[in-house]
Kinemage of the C-alpha trace (Angstrom):
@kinemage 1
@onewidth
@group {chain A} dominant
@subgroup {mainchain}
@vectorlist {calphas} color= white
{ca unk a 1} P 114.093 116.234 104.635
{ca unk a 2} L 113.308 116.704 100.897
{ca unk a 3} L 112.754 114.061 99.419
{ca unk a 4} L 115.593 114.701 96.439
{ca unk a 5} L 117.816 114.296 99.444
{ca unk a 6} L 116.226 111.135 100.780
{ca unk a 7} L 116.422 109.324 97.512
{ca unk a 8} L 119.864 110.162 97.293
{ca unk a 9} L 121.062 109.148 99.866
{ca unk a 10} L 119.267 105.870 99.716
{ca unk a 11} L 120.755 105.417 96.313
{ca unk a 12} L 124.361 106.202 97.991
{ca unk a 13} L 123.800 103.400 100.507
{ca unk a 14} L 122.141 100.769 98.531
{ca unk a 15} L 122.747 101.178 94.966
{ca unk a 16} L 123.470 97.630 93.281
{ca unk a 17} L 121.838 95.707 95.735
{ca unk a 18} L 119.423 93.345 94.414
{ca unk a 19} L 116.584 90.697 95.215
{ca unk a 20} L 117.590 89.191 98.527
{ca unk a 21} L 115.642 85.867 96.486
{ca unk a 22} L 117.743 83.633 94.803
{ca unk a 23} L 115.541 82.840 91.115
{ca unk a 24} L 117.005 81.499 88.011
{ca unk a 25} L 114.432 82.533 86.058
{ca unk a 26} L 110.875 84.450 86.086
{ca unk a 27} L 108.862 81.184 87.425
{ca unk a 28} L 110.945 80.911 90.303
{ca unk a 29} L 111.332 84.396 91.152
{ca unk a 30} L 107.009 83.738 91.549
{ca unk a 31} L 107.257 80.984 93.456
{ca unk a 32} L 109.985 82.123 95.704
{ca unk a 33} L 107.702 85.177 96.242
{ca unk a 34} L 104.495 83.730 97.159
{ca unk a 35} L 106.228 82.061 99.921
{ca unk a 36} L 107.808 84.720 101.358
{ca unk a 37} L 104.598 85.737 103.042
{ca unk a 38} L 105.023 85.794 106.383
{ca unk a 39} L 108.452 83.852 106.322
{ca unk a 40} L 111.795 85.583 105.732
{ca unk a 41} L 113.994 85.507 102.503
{ca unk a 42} L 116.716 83.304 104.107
{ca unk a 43} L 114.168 80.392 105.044
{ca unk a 44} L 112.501 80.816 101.685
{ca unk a 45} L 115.951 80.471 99.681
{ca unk a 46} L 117.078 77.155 102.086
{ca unk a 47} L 113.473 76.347 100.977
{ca unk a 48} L 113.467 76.516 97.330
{ca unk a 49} L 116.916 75.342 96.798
{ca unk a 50} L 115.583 71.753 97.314
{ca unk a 51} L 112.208 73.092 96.124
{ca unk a 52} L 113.400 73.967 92.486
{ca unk a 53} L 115.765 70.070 92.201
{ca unk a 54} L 112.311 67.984 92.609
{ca unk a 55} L 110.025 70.709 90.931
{ca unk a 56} L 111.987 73.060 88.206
{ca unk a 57} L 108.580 74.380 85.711
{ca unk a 58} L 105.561 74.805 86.388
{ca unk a 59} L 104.345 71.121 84.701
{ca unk a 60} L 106.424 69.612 87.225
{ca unk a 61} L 104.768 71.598 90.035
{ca unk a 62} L 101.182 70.864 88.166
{ca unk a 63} L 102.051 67.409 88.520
{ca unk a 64} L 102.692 66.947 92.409
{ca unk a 65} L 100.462 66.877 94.530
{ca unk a 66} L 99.608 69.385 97.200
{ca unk a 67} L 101.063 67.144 100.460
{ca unk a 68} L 104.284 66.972 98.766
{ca unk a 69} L 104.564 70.501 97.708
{ca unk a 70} L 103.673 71.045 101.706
{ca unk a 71} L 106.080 68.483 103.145
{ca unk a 72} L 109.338 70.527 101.045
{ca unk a 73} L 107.830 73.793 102.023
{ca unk a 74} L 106.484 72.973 106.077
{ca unk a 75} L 108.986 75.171 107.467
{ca unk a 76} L 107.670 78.037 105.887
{ca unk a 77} L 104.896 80.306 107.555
{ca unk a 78} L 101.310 79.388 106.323
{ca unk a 79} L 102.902 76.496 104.566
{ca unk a 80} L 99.479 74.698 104.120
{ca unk a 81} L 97.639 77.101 102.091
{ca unk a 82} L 100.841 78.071 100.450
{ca unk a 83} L 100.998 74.059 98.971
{ca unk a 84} L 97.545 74.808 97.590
{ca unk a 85} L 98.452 77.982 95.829
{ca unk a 86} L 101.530 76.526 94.063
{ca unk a 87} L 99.917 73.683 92.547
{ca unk a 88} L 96.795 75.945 91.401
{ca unk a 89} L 99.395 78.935 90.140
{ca unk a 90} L 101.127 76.178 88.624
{ca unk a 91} L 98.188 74.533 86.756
{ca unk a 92} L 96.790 77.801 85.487
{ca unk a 93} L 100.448 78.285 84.306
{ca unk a 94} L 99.995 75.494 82.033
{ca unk a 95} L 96.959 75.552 81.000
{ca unk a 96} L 96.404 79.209 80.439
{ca unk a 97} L 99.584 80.374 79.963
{ca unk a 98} L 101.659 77.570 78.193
{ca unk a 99} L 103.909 76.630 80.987
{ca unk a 100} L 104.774 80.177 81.057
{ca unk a 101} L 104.691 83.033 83.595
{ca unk a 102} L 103.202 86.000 82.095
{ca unk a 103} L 104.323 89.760 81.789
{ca unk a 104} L 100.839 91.411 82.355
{ca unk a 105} L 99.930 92.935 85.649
{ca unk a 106} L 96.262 91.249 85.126
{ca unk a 107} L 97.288 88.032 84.690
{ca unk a 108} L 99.727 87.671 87.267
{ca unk a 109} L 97.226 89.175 89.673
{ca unk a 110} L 94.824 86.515 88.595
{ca unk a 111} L 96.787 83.599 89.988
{ca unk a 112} L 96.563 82.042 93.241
{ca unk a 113} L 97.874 83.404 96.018
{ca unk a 114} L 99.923 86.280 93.674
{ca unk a 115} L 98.534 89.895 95.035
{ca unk a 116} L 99.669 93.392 93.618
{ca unk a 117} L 103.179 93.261 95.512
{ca unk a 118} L 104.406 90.136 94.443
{ca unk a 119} L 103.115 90.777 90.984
{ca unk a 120} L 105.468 93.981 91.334
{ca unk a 121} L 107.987 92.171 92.132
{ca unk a 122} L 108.195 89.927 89.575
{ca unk a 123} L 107.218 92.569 86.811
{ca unk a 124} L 110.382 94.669 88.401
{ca unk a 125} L 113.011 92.206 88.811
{ca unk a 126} L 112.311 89.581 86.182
{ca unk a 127} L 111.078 91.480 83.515
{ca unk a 128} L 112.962 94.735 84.092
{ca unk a 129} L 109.471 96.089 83.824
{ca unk a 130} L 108.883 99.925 86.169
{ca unk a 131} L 107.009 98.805 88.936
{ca unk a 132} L 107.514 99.821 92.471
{ca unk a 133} L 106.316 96.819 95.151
{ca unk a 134} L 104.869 98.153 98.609
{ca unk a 135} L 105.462 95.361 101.256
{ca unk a 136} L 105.416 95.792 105.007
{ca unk a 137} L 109.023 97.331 104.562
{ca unk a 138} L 108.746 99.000 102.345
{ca unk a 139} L 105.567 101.079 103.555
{ca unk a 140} L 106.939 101.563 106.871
{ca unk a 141} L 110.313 103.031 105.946
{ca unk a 142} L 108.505 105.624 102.681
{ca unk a 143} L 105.903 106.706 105.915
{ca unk a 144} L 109.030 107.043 108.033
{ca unk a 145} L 111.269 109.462 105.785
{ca unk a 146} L 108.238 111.151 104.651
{ca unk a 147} L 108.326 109.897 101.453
{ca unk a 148} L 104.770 108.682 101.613
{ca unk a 149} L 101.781 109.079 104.107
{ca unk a 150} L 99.105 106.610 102.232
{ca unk a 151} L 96.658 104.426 105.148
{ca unk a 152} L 97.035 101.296 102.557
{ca unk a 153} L 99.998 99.771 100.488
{ca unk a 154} L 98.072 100.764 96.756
{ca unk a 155} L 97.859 104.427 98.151
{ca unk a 156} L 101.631 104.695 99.204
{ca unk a 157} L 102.334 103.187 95.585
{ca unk a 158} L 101.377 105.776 93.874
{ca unk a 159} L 102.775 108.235 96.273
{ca unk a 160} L 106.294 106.464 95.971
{ca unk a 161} L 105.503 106.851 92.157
{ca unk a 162} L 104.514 110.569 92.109
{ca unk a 163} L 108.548 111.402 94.127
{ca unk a 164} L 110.410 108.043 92.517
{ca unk a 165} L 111.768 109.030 89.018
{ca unk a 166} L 110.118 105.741 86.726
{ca unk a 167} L 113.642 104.511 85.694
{ca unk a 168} L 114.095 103.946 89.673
{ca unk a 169} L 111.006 102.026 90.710
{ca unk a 170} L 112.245 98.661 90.746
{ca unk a 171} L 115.737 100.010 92.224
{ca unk a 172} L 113.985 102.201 94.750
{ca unk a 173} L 112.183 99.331 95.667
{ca unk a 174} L 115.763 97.913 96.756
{ca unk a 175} L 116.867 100.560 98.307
{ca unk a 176} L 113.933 100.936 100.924
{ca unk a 177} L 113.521 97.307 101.484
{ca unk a 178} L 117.077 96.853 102.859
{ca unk a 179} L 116.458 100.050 105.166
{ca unk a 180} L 113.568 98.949 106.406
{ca unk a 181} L 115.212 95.370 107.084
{ca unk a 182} L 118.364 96.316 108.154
{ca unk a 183} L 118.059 99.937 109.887
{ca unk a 184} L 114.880 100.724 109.855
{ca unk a 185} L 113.085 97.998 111.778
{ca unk a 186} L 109.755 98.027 113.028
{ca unk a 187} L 110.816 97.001 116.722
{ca unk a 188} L 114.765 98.460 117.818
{ca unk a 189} L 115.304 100.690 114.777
{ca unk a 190} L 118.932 101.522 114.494
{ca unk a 191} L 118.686 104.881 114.400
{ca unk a 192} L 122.041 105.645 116.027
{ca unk a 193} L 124.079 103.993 112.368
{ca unk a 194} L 121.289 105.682 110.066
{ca unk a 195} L 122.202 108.599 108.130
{ca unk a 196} L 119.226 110.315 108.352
{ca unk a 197} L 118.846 110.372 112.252
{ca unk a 198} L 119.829 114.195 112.326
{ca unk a 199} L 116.638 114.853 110.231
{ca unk a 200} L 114.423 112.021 110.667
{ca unk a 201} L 110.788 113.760 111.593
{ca unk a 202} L 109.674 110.212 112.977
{ca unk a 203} L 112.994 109.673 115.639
{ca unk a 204} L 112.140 113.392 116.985
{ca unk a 205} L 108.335 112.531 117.520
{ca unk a 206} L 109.169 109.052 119.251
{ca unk a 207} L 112.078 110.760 121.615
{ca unk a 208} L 109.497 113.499 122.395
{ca unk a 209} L 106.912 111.020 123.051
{ca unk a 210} L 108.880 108.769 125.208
């Protein structure tokens, strides 16, 4: 498959779909993010909808204290060091930063528990800033349709980059995130609804090898 033909039809399929987070507004959109580790977007949504009611800025979330950040957020995967990181994220926030998330790569990368995807994702979706962000989805489905072939998320970023048109990165981002989730699992792929099945390099080699 070329990939012209890949994006395409990705675009086809998912074009207009967004963040599967629910954010009001850059700060949450971080928070919301840093908890998705290891915990999936509909248990981090039930999560911050309290979450965002006790603690709405980042001097509110400066202010609590790390068992009460852990006790709204327990039912979320690593939920212990996750408390820790808010509070800290939220402190340098305010003291650094005015209260304010910032719109540089650097800075966002600085904070606590914030690595290069979910500073992508913020830069992307709140900022409307070109960025494409390489989670375990995301990799899996760009190795799968050939898009990409990179060992480690950085290298398949700038592979996605080098095929991805710029003005697509954050929407390209979408498109094979929802694959990957929906079609394109890791364990029982749905290959029989996907519309690249006739053509999909990976299905042949895993029917050959089975």
């Amino acid at each position: 498959m070329s990939h012209q033909h890949v994006l395409d039809t990705l675009r086809r399929i998912y074009e207009g779909r967004e963040s599967p987070l629910r954010f009001n507004n850059p700060f949450e959109l971080l928070v919301a993010t840093i908890l998705s580790a290891q915990c999936t977007d509909e248990r981090v949504n039930q999560i911050t909808e309290n979450l965002f009611k006790r603690y709405p800025d980042s001097k509110s979330l400066c202010r609590a204290s790390i068992d009460d950040i852990a006790k709204e957020i327990r039912s979320c995967g690593l939920y212990r060091n996750k408390s820790r990181y808010l509070r800290d994220m939220a402190c340098i926030l305010v003291e650094k930063h005015n209260g304010v998330v910032p719109r540089e790569r650097d800075s966002l990368e600085s904070l606590p528990g914030v690595g290069r995807k979910t500073a992508s994702v913020v830069l992307s979706n709140a900022f409307g800033m070109p960025a494409i962000a390489v989670d375990t989805h995301v990799f899996r489905t760009a190795h799968r349709l050939g898009l990409a072939s990179g060992k480690t998320p950085e290298r398949v970023e700038k592979e996605l980059e080098q095929v991805i048109p710029e003005e697509d990165w954050a929407e390209a981002h979408h498109w094979l995130l929802f694959h990957g989730k929906e079609l394109c699992t890791a364990l029982n792929p749905q290959c029989g609804s996907c519309d690249f099945s006739d053509k999909c390099r990976w299905l042949k080699e895993r029917e050959q090898s089975s």
